[in-house]
C-alpha positions as CSV (number, residue, x, y, z in Angstrom):
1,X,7.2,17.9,25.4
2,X,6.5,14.7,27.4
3,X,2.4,14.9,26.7
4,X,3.8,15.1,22.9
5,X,6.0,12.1,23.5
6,X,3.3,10.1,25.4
7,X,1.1,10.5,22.7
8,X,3.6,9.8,19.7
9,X,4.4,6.5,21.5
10,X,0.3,5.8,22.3
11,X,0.0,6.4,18.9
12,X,2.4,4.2,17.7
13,X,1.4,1.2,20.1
14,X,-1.9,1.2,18.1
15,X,-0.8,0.9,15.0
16,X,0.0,-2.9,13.7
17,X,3.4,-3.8,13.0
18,X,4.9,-1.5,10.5
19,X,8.0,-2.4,8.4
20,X,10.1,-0.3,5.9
21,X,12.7,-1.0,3.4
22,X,13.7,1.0,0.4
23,X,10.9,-0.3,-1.7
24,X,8.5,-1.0,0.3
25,X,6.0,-0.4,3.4
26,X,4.4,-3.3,4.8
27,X,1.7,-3.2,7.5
28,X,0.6,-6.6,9.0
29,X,-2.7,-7.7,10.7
30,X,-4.7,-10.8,11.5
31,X,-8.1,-12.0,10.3
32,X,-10.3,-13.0,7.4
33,X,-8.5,-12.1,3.6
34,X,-11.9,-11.3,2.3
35,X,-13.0,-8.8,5.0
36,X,-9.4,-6.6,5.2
37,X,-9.5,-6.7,1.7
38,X,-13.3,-5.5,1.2
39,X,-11.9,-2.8,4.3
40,X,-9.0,-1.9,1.8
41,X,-11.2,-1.4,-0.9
42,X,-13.7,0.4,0.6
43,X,-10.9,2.6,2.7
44,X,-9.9,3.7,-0.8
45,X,-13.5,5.0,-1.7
46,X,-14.3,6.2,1.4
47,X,-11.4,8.8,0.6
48,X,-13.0,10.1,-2.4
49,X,-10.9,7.9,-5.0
50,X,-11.8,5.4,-7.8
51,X,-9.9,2.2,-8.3
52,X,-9.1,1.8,-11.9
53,X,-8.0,-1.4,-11.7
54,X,-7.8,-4.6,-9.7
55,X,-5.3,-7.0,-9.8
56,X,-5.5,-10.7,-9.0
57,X,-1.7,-11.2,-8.4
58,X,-1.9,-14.4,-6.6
59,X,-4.3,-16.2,-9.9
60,X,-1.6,-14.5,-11.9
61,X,1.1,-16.5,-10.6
62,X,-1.0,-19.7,-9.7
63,X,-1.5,-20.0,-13.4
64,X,2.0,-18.7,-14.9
65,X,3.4,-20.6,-12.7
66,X,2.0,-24.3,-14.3
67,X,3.9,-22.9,-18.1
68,X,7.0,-21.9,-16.2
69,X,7.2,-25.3,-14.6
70,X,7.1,-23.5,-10.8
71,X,5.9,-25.6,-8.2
72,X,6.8,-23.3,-5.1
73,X,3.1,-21.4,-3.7
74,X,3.8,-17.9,-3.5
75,X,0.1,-16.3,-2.0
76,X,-2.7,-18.2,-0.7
77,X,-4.1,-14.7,-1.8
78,X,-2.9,-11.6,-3.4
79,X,-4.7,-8.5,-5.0
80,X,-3.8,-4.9,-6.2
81,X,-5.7,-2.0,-6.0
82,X,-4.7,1.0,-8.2
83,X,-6.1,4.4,-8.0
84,X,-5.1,7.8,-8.1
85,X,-6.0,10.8,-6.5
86,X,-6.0,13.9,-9.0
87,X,-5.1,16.6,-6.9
88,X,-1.6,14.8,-5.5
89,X,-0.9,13.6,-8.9
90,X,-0.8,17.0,-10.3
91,X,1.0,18.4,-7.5
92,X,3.6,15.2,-7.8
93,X,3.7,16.0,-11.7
94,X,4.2,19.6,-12.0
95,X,7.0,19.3,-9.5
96,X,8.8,16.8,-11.9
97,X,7.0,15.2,-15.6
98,X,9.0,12.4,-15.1
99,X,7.5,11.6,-11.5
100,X,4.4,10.1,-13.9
101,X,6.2,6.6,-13.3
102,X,4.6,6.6,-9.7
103,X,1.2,6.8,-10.8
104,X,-1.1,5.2,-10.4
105,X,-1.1,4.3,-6.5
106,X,-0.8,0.9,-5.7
107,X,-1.8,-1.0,-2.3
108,X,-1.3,-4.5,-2.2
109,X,-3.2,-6.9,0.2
110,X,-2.1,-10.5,0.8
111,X,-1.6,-13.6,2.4
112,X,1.6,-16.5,2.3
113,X,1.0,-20.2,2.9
114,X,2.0,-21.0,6.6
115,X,2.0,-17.4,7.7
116,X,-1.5,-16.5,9.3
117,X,-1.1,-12.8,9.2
118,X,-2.6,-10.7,6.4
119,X,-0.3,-8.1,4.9
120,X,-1.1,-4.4,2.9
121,X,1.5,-2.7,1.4
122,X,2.8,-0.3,-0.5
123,X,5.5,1.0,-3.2
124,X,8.2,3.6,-1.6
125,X,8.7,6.7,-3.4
126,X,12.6,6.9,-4.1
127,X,14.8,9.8,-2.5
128,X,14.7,12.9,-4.8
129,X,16.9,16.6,-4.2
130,X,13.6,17.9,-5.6
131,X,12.1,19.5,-2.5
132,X,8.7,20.2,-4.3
133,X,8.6,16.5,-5.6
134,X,9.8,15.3,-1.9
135,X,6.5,17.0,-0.7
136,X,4.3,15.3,-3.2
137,X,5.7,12.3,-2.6
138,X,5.1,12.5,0.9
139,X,1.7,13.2,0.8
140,X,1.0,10.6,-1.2
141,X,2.9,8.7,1.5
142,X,0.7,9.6,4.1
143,X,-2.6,9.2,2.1
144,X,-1.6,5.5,1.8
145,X,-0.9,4.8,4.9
146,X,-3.9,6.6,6.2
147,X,-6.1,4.4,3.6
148,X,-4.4,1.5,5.1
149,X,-4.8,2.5,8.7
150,X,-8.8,3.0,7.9
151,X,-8.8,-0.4,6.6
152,X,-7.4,-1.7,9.6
């Protein structure tokens, strides 16, 4: 029991800061945007997975913001990758139809003004009483963080 314990907490002392609310996980780092987010991308890949889609949030918001009259700077940068994996998909799917809301995946990678970390994060599953479902949705959970952890 204490070698288990020693190496939870090892583990755990590795991993960059990790932070968890009901929507969200957030992992934060330090260093170049452009290289932890070429890591991100090519974490995703190296998993076998396509990105469908990339999405320049902070661009988005830079240039809605001007219409909206919004002055406040939200990300120096911010993308999305989505992507999906078949196999959990399917599993998540079968368990419940309706669980086709979550997909695809989505990890986030971004920067504020005046904050010199870099951040990756991604979209919580909610609680379900499904316990088929609850297993999808946790391996999905831990494919994300493990793409995230790669990157890092």
């Amino acid at each position: 029991m204490k070698k288990l314990f020693a190496a939870c907490v090892l583990f755990c002392l590795s991993l960059p800061a990790l932070a968890a609310d009901a929507h969200s996980v957030q992992f934060k780092t330090q260093g170049d945007f452009q290289y932890i987010r070429d890591s991100l991308e090519s974490a995703i890949e190296g998993k076998g997975l396509k990105i469908n889609h990339t999405n320049l949030i902070a661009g988005m918001l830079e240039r809605t913001g001007k219409d909206l009259g919004a002055t406040k700077q939200v990300f120096t940068h911010g993308e999305q990758f989505e992507f999906c994996s078949a196999a959990l998909s399917r599993t998540m799917m079968e368990a419940d139809p309706h669980a086709i809301s979550m997909c695809p995946y989505i990890i986030s990678v971004y920067a504020m003004p005046g904050d010199p970390a870099i951040y990756l994060s991604y979209r919580k599953p909610g609680p379900t009483g499904n316990p088929a479902l609850q297993k999808a949705f946790d391996d999905i959970e831990k494919l994300l963080t493990e793409i995230i952890q790669d990157a890092l």
